[in-house]
N, C-alpha and C positions, 0 to 999 in steps of 0.2 A: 616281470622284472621291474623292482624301483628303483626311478631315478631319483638322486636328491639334487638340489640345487646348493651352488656356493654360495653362501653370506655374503660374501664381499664382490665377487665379478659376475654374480649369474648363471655360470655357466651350467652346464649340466654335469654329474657325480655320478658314474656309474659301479654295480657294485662293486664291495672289494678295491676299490679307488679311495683316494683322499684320506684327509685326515677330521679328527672330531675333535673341537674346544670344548669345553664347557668351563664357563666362567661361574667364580663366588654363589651366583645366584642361580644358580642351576641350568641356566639358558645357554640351549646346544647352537653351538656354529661349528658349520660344515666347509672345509678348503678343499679344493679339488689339486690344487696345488702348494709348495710350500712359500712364493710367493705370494699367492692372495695370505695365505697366513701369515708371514713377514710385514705384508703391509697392514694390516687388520689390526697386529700388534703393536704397530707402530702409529695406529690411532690415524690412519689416513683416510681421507675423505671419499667414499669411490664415487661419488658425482663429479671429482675434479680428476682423474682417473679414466683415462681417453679410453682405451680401450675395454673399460667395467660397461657391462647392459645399460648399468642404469646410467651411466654419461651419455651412452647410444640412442637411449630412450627420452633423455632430457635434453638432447640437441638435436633428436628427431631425424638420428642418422638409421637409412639404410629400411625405409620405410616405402612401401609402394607408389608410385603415381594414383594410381588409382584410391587407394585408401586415405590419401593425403588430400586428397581434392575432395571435401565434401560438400555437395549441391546444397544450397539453402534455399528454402522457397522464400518468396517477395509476400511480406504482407500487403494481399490487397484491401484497400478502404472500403469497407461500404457505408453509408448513411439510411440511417433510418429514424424515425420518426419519436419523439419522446411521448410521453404519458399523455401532455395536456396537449399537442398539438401533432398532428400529421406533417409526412416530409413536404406536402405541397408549402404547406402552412409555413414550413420555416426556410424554403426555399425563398418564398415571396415575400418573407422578410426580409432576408440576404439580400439580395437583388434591391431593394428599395433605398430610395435615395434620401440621402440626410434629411433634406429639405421636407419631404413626404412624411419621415419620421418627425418633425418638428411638429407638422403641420398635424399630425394625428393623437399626438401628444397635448398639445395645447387644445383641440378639442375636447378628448378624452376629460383636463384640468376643468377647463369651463360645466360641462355635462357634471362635472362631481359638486362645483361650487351652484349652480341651479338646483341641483336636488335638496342638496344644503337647504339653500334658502326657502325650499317651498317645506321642508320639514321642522324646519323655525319658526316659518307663519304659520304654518298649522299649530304649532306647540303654542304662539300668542293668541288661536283662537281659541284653543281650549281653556286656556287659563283667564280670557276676559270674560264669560256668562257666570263663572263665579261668583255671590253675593255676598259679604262677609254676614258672617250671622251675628245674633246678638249676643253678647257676651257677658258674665258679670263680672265681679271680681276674681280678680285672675288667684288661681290655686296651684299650685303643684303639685307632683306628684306625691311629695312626702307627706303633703300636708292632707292629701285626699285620704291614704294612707292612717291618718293619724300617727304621725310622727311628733316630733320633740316641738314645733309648734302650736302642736292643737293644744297644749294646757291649759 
């Protein structure tokens, strides 16, 4: 046995019941009665339509306890450790105090500016045993070349 459903209130069409639209466009709607067709025709809304399923359904009347209460679980947090550092490691930085941060920072600054300077003096020892050679008259490339010079 099929049942059809009403267009307009939901209900259920059993056979040999109801009535069939079909509009312009060839799209069947099915009335179980001749007011849901009176109102259908009359372009009523069945969401504002108290007793239509679908106002039942959209104001959530008539709906179990049980089905209505749905449990949500709690996300719990966990912490874990990034790429470049493990959780102890960024624990112990958490925990550490401004002051401590200051203080490991301006080391860290000093240790960069020392390396510095010792890769500066070595660069001025490299370039002092240098002896300038002897040179004669200065040429260029164009001119080594024979270019519009050398005529």
């Amino acid at each position: 046995m099929k049942l059809e459903i009403d267009s307009f209130s939901g209900y259920r069409i059993y056979p040999s019941k109801g009535r069939l639209f079909v509009r312009g466009d060839n799209k069947i709607f099915r009335f179980a009665t001749s007011k849901n067709e009176s109102l259908f025709l009359q372009r009523k809304n069945p969401r504002k339509i108290a007793w239509t399923q679908v106002y039942r359904r959209m104001h959530k009347k008539g709906i179990t306890e049980e089905v209505a209460k749905k449990r949500s679980r709690k996300t719990v947090k966990h912490q874990r450790g990034i790429v470049g550092a493990d959780l102890s490691a960024i624990l112990a930085r958490r925990n550490q105090t401004a002051a401590a941060r200051l203080q490991e920072r301006s080391q860290a600054i000093a240790k960069a500016k020392a390396e510095k300077k010792a890769k500066e003096e070595k660069k001025e020892k490299v370039k002092a045993p240098r002896a300038p050679t002897a040179s004669g008259p200065k040429v260029s490339k164009q001119q080594m070349k024979g270019g519009k010079s050398g005529r």
